[in-house]
C-alpha positions as CSV (number, residue, x, y, z in Angstrom):
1,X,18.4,-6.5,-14.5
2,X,17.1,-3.1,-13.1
3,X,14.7,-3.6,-10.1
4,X,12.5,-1.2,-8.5
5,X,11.2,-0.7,-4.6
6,X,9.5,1.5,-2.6
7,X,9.7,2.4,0.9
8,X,7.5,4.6,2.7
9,X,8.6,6.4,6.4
10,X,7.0,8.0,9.3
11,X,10.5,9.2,10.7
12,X,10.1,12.9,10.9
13,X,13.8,13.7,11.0
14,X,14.3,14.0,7.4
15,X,17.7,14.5,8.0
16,X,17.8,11.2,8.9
17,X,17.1,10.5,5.2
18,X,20.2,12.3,3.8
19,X,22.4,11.0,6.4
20,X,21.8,7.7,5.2
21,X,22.3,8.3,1.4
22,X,25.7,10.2,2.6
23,X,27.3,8.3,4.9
24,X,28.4,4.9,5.3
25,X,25.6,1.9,7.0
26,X,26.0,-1.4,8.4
27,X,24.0,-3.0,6.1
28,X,22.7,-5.5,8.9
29,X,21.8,-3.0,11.3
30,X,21.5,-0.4,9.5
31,X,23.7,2.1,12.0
32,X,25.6,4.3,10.8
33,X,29.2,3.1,10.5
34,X,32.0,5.2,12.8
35,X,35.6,5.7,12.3
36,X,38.0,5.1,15.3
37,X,37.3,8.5,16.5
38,X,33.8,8.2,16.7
39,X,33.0,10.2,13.6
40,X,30.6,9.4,10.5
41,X,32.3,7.6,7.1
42,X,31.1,9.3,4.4
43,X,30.3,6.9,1.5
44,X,32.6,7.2,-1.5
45,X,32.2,7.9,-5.4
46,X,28.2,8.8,-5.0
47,X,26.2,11.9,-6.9
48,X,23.4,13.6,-4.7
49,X,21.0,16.5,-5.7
50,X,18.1,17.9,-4.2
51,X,14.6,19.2,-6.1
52,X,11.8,21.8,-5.2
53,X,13.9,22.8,-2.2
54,X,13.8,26.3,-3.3
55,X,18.0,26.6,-2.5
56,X,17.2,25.2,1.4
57,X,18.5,22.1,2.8
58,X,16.2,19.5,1.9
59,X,15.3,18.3,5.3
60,X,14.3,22.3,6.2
61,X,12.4,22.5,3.3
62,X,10.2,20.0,4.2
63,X,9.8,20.8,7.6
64,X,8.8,24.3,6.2
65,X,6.5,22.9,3.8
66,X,5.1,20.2,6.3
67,X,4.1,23.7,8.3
68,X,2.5,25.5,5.8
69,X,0.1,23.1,5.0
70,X,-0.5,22.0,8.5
71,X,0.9,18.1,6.9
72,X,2.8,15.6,8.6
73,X,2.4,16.8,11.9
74,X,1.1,13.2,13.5
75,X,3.1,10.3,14.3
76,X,1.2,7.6,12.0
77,X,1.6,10.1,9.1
78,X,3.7,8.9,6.1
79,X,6.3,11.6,6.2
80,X,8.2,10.6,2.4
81,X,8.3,7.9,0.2
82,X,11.6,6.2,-0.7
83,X,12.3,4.5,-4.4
84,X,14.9,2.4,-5.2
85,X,16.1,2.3,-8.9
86,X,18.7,-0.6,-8.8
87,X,20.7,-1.6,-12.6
88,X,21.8,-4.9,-12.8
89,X,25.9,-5.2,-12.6
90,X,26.6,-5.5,-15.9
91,X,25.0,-2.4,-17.2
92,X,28.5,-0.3,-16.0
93,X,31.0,-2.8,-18.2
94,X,28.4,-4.0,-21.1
95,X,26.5,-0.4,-21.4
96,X,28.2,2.3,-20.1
97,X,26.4,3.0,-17.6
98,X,28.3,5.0,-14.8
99,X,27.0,6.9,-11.6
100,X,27.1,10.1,-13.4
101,X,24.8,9.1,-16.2
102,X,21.9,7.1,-13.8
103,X,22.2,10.2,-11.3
104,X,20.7,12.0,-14.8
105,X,18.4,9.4,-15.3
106,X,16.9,9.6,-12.1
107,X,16.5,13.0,-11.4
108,X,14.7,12.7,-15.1
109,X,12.5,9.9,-13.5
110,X,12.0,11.9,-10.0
111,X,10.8,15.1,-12.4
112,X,8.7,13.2,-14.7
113,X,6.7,11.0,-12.1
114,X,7.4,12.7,-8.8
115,X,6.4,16.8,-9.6
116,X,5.7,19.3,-7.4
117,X,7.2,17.1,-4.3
118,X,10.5,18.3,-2.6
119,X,13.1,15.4,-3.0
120,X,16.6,14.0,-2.6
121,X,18.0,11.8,-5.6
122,X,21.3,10.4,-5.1
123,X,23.1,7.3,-7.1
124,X,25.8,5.3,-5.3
125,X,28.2,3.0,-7.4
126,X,27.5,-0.1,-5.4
127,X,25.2,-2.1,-4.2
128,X,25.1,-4.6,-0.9
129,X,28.2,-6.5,-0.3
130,X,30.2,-5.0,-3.1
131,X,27.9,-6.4,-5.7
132,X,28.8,-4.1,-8.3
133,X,25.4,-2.5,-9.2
134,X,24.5,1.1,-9.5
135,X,21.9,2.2,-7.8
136,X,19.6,5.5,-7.5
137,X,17.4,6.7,-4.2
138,X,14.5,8.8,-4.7
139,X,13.5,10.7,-1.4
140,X,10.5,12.7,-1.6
141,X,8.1,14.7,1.0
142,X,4.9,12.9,0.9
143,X,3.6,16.5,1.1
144,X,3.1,18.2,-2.5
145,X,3.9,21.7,-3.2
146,X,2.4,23.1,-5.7
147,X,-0.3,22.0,-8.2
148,X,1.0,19.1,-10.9
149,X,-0.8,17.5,-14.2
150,X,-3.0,14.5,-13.6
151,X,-0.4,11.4,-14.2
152,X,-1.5,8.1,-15.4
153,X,-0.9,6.4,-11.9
154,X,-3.1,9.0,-10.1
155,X,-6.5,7.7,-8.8
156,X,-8.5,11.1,-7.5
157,X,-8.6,14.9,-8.2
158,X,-6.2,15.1,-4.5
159,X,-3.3,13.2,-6.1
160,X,-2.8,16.6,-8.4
161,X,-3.7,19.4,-5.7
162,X,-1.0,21.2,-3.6
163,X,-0.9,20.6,0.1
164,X,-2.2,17.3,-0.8
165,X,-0.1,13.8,-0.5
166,X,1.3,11.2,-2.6
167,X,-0.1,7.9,-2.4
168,X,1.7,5.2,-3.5
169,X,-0.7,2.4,-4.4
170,X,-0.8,-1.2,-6.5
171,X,-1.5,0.6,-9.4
172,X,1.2,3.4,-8.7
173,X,3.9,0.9,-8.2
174,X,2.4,-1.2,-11.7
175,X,2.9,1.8,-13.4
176,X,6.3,3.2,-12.1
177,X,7.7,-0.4,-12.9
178,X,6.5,-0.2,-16.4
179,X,8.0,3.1,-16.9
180,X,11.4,2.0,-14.9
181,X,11.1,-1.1,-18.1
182,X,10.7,1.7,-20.7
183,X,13.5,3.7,-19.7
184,X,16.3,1.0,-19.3
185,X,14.8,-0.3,-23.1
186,X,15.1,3.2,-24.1
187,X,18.8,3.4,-22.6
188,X,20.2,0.2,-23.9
189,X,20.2,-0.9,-20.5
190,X,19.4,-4.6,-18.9
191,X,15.9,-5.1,-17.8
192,X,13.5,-8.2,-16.8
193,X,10.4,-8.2,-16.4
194,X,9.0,-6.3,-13.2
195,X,5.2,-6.7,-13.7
196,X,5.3,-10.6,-13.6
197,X,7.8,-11.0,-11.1
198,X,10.1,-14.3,-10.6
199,X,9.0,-17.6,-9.9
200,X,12.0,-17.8,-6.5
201,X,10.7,-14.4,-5.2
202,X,11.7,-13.8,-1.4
203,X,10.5,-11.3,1.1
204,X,12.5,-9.1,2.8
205,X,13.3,-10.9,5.9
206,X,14.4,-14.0,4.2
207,X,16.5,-11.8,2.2
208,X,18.4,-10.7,5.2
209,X,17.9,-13.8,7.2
210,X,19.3,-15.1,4.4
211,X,22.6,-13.0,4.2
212,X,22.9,-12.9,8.2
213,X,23.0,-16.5,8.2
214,X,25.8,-16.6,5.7
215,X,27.5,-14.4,7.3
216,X,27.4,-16.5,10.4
217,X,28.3,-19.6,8.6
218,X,31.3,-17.6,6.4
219,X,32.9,-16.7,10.4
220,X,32.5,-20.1,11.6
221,X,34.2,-21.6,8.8
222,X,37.1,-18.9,8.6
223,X,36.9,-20.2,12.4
224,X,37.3,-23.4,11.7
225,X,39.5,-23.8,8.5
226,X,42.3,-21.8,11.2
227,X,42.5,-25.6,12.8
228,X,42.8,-27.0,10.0
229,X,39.1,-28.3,10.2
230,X,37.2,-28.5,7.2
231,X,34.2,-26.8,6.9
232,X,30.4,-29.0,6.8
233,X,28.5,-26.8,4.9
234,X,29.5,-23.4,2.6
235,X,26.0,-22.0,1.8
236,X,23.4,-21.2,3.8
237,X,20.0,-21.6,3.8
238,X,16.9,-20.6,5.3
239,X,14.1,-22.7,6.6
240,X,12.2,-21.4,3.8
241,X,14.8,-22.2,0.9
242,X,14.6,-25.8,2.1
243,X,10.9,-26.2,2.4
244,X,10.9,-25.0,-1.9
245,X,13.3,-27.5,-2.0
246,X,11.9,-30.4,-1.0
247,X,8.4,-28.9,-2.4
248,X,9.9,-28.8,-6.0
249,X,11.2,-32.4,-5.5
250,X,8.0,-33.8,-4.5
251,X,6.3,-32.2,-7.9
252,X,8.3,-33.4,-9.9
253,X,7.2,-36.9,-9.5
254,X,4.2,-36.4,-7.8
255,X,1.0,-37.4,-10.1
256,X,-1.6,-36.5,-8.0
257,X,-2.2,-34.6,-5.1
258,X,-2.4,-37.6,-2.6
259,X,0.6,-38.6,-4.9
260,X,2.3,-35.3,-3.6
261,X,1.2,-34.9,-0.1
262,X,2.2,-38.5,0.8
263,X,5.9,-37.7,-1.0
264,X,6.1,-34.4,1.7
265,X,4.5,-36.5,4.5
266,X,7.6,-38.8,4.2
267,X,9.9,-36.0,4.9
268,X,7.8,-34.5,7.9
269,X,6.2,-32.2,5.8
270,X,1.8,-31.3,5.9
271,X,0.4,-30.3,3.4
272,X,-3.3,-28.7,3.6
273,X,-5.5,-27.9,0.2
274,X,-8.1,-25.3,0.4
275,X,-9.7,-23.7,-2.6
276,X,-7.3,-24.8,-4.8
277,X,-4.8,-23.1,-2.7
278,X,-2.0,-25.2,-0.7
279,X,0.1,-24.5,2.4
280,X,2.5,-26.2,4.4
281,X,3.4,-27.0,7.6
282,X,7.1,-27.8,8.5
283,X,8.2,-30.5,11.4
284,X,9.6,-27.3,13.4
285,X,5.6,-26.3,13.9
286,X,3.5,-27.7,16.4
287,X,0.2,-25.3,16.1
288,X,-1.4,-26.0,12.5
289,X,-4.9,-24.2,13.6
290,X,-2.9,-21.0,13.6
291,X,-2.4,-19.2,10.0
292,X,1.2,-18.3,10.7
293,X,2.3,-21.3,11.0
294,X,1.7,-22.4,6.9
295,X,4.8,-21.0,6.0
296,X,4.1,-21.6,2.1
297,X,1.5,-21.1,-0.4
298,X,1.1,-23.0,-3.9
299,X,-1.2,-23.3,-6.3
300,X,-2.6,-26.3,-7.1
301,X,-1.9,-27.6,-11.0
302,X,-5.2,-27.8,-12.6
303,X,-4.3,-31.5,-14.1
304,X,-4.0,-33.1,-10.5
305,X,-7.5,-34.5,-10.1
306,X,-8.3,-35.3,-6.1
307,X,-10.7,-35.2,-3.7
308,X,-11.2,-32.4,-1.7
């Protein structure tokens, strides 16, 4: 399954950007990684190009450009805009894909829905813990360059004007997922669908809660499995994962929503219904009057019939 992400930055080294797609990361911290002399690992087998740069490094470019237009020269200013094509594993052994072909793909996608910005697309043959899945970043400038055709996701007469900035909005990002659909269709590739989203969704954070905790667990077992002691538990899970858990166990019996809230209840679970919106309160919490706190939100099926 291709996925798509956006990431915007108000790092003004935008070197920093092309150090990053270059050379190896922890993927925790997100330092670069050193060799025993100190120096940077470059990342292996990845294609890199740079657009609109006029034959300049990408990073002077922009600074050039920035400038010029008297752009980007505050702190709270979105310097560039970083998109993530990622194809799902199976598209390099079931369809041919291969880093050489996506790195052509998306310097098609960066020319088609990114003109007149100064960019960096580079495609690297794996993605996070060696899961196998090519991958293509798309750096731009937020700054535009020079004047461009009015594009479906563009909202006002600026989003085409040079010296002007890109704006990624709701609709923008609708749109760009639609189009990221249309190409892997087009390309025989793997796709699901990115407008509706997945019912087990996670943020972020518990994405890399998630994989520091099971990183954790992995070294306390290797720990422990060394003297002879079996390990307790092999996967991890955040505090999050358990709550859907014991959520989706309570609804599938639960008939009602007292029926429901009573079957959480019993497992030190709250659970507080307001305009036909729930959230839930785990036993870890101890302030309920503060929003934070209702770690989970769930609507309420329209055939439970309760009082309010």
């Amino acid at each position: 399954m291709a996925t798509f992400k956006h990431i915007s930055s108000k790092n003004a080294d935008y070197g920093a950007a092309e150090q990053y797609l270059t050379f190896e990361h922890d993927e925790f911290t997100m330092k670069p990684t050193l060799d025993g002399n100190g120096r940077l690992v470059p990342r292996d087998g990845y294609r890199i190009s740079s657009l609109n740069c006029g034959g300049e490094d990408f990073a002077i470019a922009c600074m050039r450009s920035n400038l010029k237009y008297g752009k980007n020269q505050k702190r709270e200013d979105v310097k560039s805009h970083h998109y993530i094509i990622s194809f799902d594993p199976r598209d390099a052994s079931d369809n041919g894909l291969t880093v050489d072909r996506a790195q052509v793909l998306g310097e098609q996608f960066c020319k088609e829905h990114f003109p007149g910005h100064q960019a960096l697309v580079c495609t690297h043959p794996d993605g996070h813990n060696h899961s196998g899945n090519i991958h293509v970043h798309i750096v731009i400038n937020s700054l535009r360059i020079a004047e461009v055709p009015l594009l479906p996701y563009m909202e006002r007469p600026a989003d085409t004007r040079e010296g002007c900035k890109h704006r990624c909005t709701d609709a923008a990002m609708e749109y760009f997922k639609a189009e990221v659909m249309e190409m892997c269709h087009r390309e025989n590739l793997y796709q699901i669908d990115l407008l509706n989203g997945s019912k087990n969704r996670i943020t972020e954070r518990e994405y890399w809660a998630k994989r520091k905790g099971q990183a954790a667990l992995d070294k306390e077992n290797a720990s422990q499995a060394a003297t002879g002691e079996p390990p307790k538990q092999t996967k991890f899970e955040t505090d999050k994962e358990k709550l859907r858990r014991t959520i989706r166990a309570a609804l599938s019996s639960a008939v009602s929503f007292e029926d429901f809230s009573g079957k959480l209840l019993q497992q030190g679970v709250t659970v507080k219904e307001s305009r036909g919106r729930l959230s839930y309160l785990t036993p870890d919490r101890t302030k309920p009057s503060l929003p934070g706190n209702w770690v989970m939100i769930l609507t309420v099926p329209p055939y439970w019939k309760h009082s309010p």
